[in-house]
Backbone as a ProteinNet text record, in pm:
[ID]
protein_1_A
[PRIMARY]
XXXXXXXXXXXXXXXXXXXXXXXXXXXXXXXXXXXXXXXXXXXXXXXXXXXXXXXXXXXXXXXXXXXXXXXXXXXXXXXXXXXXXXXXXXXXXXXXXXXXXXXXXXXXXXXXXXXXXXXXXXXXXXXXXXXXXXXXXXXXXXXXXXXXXXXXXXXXXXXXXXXXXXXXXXXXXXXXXXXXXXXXXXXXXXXXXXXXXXXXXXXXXXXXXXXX
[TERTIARY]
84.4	0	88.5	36	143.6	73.3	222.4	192.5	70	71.4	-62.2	-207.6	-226.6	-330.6	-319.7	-240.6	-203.8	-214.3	-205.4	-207.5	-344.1	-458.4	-590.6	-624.4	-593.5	-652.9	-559.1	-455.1	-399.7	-451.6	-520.4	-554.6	-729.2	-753.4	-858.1	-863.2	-745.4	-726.9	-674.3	-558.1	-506.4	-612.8	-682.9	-778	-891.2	-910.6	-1008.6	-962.6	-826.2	-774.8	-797.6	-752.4	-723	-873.9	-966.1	-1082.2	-1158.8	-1118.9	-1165.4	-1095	-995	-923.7	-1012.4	-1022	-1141	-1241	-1318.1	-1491.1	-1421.2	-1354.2	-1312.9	-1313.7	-1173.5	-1204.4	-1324.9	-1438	-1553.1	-1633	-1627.4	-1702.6	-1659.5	-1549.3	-1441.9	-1501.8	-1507.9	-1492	-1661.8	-1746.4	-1929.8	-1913.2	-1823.7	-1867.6	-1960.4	-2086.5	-2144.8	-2122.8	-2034.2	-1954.3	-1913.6	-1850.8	-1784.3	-1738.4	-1695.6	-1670.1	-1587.9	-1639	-1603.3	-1405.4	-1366.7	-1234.8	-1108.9	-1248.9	-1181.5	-1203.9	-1301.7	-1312.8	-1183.9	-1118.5	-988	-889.9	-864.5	-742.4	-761.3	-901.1	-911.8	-905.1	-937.3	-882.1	-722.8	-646.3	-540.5	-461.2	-548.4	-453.2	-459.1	-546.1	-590.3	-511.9	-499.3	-431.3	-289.6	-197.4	-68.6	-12.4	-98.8	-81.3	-28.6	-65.1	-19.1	-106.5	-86	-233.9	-276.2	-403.7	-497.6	-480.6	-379.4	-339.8	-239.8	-134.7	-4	-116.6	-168.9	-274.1	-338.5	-394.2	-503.1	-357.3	-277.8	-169.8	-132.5	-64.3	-11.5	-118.7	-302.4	-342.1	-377.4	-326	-372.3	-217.7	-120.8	-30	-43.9	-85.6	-94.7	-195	-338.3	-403.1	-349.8	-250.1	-178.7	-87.7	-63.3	42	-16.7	-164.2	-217.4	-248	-227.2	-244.3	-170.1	-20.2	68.3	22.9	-35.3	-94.1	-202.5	-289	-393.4	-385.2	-237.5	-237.5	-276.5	-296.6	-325.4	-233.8	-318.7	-156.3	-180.1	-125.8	-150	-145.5	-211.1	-194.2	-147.4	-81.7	-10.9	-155.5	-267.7	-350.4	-381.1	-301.4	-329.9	-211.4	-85.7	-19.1	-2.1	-70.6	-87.1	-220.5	-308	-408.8	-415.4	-310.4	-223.9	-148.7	-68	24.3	-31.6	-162.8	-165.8	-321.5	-437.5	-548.6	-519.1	-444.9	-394	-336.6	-230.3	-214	-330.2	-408.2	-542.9	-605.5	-691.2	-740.5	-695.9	-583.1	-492.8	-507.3	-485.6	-447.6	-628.3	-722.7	-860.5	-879.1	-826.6	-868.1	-763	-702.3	-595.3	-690.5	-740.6	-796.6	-974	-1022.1	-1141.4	-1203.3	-1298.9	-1305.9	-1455.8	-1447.7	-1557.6	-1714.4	-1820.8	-1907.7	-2004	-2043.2	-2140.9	-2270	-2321.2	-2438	-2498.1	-2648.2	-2641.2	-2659.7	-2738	-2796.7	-2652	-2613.9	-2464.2	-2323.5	-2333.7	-2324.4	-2349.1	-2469.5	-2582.2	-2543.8	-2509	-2480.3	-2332.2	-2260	-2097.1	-2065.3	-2179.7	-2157	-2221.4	-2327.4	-2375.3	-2276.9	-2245.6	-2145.3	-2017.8	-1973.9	-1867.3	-1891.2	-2025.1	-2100.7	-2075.3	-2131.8	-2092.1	-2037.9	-1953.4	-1834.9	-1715.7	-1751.3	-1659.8	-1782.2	-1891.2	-1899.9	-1865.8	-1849.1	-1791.1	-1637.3	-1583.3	-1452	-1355.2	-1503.1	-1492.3	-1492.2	-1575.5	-1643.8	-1507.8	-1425.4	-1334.3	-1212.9	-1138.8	-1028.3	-1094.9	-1212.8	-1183.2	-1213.7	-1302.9	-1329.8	-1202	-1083.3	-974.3	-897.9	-932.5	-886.9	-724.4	-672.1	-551.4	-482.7	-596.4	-582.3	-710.9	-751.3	-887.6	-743.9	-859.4	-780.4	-746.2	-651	-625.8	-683.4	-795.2	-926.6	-1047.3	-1032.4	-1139.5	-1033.4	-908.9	-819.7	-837.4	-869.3	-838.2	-991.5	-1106.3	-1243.9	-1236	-1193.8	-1193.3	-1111.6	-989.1	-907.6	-959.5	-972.6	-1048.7	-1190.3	-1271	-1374.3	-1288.3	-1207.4	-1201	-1095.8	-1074.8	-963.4	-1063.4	-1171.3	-1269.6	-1406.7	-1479.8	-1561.8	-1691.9	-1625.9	-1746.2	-1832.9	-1943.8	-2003.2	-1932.9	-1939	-1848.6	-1915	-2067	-2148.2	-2111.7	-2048.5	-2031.2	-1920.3	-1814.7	-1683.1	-1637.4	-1737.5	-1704.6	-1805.5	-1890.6	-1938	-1823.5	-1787	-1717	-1586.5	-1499.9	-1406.6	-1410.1	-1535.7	-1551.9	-1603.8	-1687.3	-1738.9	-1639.4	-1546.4	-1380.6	-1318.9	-1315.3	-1250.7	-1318.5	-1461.2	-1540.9	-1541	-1471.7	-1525.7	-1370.1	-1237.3	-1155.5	-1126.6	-1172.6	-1170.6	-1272.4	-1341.4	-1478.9	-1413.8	-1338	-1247.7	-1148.6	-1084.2	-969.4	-1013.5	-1138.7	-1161.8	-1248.6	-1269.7	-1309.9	-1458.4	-1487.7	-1625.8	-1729.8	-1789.4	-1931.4	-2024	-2143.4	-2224.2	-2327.1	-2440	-2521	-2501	-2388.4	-2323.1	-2266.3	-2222.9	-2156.8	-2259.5	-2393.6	-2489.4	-2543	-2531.3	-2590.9	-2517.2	-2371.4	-2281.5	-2272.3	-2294.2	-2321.4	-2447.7	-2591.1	-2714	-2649.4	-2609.8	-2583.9	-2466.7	-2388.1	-2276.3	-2231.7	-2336.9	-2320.1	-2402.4	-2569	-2674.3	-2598.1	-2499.2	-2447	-2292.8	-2278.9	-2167.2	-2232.2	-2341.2	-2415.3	-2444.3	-2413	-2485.6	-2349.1	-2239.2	-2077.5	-1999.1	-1975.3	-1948.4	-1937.6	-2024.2	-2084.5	-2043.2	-2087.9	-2072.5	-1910.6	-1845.5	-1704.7	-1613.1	-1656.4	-1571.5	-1523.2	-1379.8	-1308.3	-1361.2	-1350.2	-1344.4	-1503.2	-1583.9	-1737.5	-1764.9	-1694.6	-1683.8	-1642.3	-1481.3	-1374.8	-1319.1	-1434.2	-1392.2	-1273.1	-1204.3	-1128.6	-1127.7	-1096.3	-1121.3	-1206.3	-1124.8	-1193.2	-1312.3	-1351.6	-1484	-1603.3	-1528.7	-1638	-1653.1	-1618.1	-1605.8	-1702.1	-1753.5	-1843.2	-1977.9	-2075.5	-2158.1	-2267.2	-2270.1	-2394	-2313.1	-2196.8	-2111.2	-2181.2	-2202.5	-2292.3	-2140.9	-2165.7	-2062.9	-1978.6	-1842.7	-1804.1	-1819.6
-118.9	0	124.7	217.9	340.1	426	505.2	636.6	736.3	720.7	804.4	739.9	583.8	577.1	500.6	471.4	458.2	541.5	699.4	806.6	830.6	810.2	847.4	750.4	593.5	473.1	471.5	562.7	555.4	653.6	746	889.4	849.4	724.2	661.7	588.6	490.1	385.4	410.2	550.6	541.2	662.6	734.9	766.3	656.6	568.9	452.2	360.2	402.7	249.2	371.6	463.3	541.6	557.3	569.7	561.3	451.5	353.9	212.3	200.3	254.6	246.3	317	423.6	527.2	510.8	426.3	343.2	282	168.9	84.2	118.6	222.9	292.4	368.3	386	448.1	341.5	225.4	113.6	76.8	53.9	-4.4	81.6	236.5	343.7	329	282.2	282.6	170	108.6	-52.4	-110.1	-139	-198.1	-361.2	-359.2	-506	-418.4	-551.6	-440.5	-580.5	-517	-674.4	-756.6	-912.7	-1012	-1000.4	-964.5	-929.9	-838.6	-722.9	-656	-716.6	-793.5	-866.8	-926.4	-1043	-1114.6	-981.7	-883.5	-829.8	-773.7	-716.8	-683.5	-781.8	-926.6	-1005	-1008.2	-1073.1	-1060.7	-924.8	-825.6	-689.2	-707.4	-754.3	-706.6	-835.1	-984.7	-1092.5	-1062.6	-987.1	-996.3	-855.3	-720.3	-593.8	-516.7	-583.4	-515.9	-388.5	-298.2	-169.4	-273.8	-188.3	-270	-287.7	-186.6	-103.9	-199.7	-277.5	-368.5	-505.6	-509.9	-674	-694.9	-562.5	-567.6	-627	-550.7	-558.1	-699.7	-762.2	-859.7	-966.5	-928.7	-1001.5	-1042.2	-891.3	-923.7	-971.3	-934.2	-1024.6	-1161.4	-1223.2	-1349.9	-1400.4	-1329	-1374.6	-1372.9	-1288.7	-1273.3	-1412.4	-1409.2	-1555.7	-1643.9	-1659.4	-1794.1	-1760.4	-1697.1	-1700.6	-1771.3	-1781.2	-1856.3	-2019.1	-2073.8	-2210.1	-2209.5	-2107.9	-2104.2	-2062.6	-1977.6	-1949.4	-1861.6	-1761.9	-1618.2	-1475.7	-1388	-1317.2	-1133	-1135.7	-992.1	-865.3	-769.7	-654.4	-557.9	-455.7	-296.5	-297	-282.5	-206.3	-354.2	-478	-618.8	-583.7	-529.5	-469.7	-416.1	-270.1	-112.3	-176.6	-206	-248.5	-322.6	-408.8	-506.9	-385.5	-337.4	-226.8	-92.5	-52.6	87.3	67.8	16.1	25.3	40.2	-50	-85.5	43.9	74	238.3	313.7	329.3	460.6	402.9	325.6	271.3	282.4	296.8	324.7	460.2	542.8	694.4	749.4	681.4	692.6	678.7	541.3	520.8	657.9	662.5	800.1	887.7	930.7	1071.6	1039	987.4	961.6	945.7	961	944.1	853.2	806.1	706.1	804.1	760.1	817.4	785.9	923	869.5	886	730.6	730.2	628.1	545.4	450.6	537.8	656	737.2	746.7	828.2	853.1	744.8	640.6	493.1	465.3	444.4	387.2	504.8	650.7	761.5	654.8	681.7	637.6	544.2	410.7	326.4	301.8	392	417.4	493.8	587.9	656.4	544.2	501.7	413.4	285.8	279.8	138.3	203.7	348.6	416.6	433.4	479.2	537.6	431.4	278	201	121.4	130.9	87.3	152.8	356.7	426.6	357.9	374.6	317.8	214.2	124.8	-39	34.7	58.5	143.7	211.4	278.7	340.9	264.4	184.3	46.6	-53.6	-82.5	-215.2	-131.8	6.5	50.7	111.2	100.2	128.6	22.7	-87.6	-221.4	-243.1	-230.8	-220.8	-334.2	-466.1	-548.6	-591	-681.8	-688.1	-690	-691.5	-688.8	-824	-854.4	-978.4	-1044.1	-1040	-1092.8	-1135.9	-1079.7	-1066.4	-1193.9	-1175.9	-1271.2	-1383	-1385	-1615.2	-1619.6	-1515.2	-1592.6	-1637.1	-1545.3	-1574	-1723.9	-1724.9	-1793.2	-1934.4	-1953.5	-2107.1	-2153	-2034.1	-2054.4	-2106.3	-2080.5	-2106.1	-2255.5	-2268.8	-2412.9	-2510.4	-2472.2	-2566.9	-2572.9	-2525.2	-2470.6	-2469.9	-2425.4	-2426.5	-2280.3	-2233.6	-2122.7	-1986.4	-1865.3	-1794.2	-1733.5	-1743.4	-1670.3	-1800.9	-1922.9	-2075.6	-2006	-1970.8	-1968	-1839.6	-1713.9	-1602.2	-1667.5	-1665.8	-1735.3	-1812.3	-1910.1	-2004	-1937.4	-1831.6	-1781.5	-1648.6	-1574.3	-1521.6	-1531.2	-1653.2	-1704.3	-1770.8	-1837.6	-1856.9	-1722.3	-1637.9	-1497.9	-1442.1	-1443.8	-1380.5	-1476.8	-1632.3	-1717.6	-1660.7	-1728.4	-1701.9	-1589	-1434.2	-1302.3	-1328.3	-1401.4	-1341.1	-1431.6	-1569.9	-1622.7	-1559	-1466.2	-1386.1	-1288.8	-1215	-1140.7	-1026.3	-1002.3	-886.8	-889.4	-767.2	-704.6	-766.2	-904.2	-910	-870.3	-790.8	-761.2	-715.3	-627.9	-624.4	-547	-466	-387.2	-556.9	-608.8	-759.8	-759	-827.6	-879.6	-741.4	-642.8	-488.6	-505.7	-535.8	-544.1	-649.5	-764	-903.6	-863.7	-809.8	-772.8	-669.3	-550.6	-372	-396	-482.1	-398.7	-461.4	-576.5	-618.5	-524.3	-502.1	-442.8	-249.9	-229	-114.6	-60.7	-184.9	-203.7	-208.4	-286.8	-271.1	-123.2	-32.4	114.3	140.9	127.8	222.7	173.4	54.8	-57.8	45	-34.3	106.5	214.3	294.8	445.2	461.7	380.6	465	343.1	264.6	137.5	239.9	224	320.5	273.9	154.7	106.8	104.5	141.5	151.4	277.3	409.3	504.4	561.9	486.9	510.4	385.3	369.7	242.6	273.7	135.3	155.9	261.9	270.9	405.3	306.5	183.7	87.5	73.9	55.4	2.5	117.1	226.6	347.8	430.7	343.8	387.5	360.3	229.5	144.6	174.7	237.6	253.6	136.5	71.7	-18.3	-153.3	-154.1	-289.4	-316.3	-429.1	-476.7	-456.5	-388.1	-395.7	-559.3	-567.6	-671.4	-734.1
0	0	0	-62.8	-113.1	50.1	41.8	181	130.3	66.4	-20.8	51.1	30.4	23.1	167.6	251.2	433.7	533.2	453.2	569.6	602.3	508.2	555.6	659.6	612.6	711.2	851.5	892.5	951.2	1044.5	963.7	1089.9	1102.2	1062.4	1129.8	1218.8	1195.8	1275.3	1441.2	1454.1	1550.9	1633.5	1608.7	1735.2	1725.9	1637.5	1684.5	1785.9	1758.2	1863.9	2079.1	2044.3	2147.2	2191.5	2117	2219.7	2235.6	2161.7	2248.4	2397	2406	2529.6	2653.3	2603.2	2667.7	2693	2582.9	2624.2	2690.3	2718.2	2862.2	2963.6	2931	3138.5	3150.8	3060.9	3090.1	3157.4	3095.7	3140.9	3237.9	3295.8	3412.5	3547.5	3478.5	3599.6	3648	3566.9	3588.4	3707.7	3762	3841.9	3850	3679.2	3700.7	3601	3563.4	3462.6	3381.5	3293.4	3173.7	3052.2	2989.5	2803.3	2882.2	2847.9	2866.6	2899.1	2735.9	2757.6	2892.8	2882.6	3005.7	3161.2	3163.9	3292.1	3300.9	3184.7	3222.4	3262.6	3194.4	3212	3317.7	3413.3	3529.8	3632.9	3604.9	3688.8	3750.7	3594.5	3588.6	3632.1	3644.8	3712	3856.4	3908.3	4039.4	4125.3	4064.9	4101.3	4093.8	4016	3967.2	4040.3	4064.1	4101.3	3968.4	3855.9	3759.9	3726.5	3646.5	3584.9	3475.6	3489.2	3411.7	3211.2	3246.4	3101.5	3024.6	3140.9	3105.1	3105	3209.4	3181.5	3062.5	2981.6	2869.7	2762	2760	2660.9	2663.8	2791.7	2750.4	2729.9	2738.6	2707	2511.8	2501.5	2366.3	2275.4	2339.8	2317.2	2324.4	2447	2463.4	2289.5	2271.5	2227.8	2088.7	2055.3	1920	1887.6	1970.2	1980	1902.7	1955.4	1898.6	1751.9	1709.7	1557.7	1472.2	1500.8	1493.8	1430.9	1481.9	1462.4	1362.3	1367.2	1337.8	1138.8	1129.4	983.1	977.4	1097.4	1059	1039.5	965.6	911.1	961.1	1089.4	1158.3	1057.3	1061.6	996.1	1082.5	1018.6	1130.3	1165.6	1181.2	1245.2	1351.5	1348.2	1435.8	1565.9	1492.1	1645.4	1681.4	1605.2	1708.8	1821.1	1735.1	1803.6	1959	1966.2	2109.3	2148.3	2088.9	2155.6	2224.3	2129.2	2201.1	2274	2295.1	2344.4	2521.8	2568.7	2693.3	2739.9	2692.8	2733.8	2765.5	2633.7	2615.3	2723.4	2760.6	2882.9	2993.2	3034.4	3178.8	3168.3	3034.4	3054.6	3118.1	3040.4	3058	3242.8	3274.2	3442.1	3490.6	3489.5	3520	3590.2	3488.1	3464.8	3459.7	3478.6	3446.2	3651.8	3730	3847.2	3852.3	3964.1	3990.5	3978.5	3944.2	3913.5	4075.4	4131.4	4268.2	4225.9	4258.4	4239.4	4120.9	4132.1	4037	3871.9	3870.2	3771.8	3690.3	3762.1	3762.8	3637.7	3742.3	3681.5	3555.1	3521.1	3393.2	3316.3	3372.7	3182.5	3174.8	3272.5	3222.3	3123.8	3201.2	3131.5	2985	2944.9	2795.1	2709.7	2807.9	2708.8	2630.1	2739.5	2704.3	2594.4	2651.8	2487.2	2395.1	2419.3	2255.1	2159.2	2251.3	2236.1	2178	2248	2209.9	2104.5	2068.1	1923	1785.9	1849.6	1742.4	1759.4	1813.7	1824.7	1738.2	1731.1	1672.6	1487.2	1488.9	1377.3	1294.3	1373	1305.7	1257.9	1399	1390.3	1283.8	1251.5	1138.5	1046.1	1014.8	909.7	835	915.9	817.7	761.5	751.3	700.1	675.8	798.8	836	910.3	938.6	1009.5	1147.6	1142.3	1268.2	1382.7	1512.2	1591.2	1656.5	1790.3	1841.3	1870.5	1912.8	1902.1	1852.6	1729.2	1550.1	1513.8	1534.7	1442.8	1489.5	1624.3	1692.9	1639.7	1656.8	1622.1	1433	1421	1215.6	1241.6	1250.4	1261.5	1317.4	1429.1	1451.9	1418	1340.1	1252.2	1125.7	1064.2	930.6	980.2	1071.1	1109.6	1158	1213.5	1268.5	1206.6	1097.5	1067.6	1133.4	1235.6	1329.4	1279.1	1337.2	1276.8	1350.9	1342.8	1382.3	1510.6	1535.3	1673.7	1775.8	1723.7	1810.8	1910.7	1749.8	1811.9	1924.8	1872.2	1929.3	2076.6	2104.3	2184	2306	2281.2	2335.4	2348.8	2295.8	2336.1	2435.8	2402.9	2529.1	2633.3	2623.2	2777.2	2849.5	2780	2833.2	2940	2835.4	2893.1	3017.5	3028.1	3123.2	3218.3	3202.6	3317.9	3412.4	3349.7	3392.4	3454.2	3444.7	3455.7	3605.5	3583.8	3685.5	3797.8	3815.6	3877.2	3950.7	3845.1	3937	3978.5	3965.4	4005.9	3975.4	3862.9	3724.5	3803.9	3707.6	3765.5	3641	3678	3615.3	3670	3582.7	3652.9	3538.3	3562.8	3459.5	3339.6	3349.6	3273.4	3148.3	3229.1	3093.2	3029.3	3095.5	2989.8	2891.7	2965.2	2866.6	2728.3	2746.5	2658.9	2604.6	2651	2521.7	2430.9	2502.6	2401.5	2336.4	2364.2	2306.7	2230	2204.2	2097.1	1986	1967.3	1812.7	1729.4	1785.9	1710.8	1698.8	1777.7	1802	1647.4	1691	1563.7	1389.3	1408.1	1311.2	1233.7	1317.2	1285.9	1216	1305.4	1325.5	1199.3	1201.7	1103.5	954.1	878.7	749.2	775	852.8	839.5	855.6	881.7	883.7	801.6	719.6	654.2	497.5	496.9	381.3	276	249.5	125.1	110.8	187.2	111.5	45.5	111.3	151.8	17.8	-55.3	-107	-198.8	-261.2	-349.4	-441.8	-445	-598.9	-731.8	-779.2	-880.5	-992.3	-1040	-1103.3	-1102.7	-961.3	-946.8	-872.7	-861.8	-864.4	-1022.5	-1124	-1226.7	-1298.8	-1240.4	-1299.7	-1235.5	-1224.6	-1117.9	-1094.7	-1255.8	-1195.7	-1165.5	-1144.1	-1058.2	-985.4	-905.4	-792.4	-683.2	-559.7	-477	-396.1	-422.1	-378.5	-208.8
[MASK]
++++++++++++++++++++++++++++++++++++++++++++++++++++++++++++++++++++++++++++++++++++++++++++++++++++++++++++++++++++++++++++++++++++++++++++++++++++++++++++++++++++++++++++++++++++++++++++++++++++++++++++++++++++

């Protein structure tokens, strides 16, 4: 890919990645649950004394690893994605303060659904690479052909069991977020995907092409 056509998906990708970090500690800071994923790394922070920021990281390190086996092939936007969310999320709990009160609570934690389905919206809509986690579900769907709601399923009820074990905050905020952020992504998804946006020259040339 030419620097030409990298610098736009790039000044999408890296405040998408920085405020997924931010919907987290929004969700983290509400104490009423929070994504399956962040339950493990809040386990794992609170068991080890690590920040929650180095736990998220080396979890998505860990989860990068397994790609390895699987035949999957990371993109720059697969290890900014492990590298920088974990930061933005620590810098978020930093600075971000506990909310008093349940009212209080319930905005934080909407904002943060939001906020992290715009988020989602921006990181894959620059097709730079899914993230460490998009990659093991694609990945042991296409090695197992199992169906892909089986596999995503079964890998994060893994994550939320182990997390809720060491410690992590389940609570009704999780299940808000297993119903709220597929039908949420659904919206974000489209509206910010480049290549729908910014087709080929080829194939915006053609108008009655049927889109690929």
């Amino acid at each position: 890919m030419s620097r030409t056509a990298l610098a736009p998906r790039l000044l999408q990708l890296l405040p998408g990645l920085f405020l997924f970090g931010i919907a987290s500690s929004l969700m983290i800071r509400a104490g009423i649950g929070i994504a399956p994923w962040d339950v493990l790394a809040q386990g794992i922070a609170q068991r080890s004394g690590w920040s929650f920021g180095l736990a998220s990281n080396l979890v998505s390190i860990a989860v990068l690893s397994m790609w390895w086996p699987l035949r999957q092939r990371p993109g720059l936007g697969t290890v900014l994605n492990a590298l920088l969310v974990g930061p933005s999320a620590q810098c978020g709990l930093n600075l971000i303060p506990a909310p008093q009160g349940l009212p209080m609570q319930l905005l934080l934690f909407a904002a943060g659904l939001v906020l992290l389905a715009v988020a989602t919206g921006l990181y894959i809509g620059a097709h730079l690479g899914p993230g460490p986690r998009d990659g093991l579900m694609t990945g042991l769907h296409a090695r197992t052909g199992r169906a892909i709601w089986k596999v995503r399923t079964l890998i994060e009820a893994s994550a939320l069991a182990v997390g809720w074990w060491l410690g992590g905050n389940v609570g009704p905020g999780t299940l808000a977020f297993a119903l709220l952020i597929g039908p949420l992504c659904g919206i974000t998804l489209p509206l910010f995907d480049r290549d729908r946006r910014h087709p080929p020259a080829a194939t915006a040339s053609l108008p009655d092409q049927a889109p690929k």
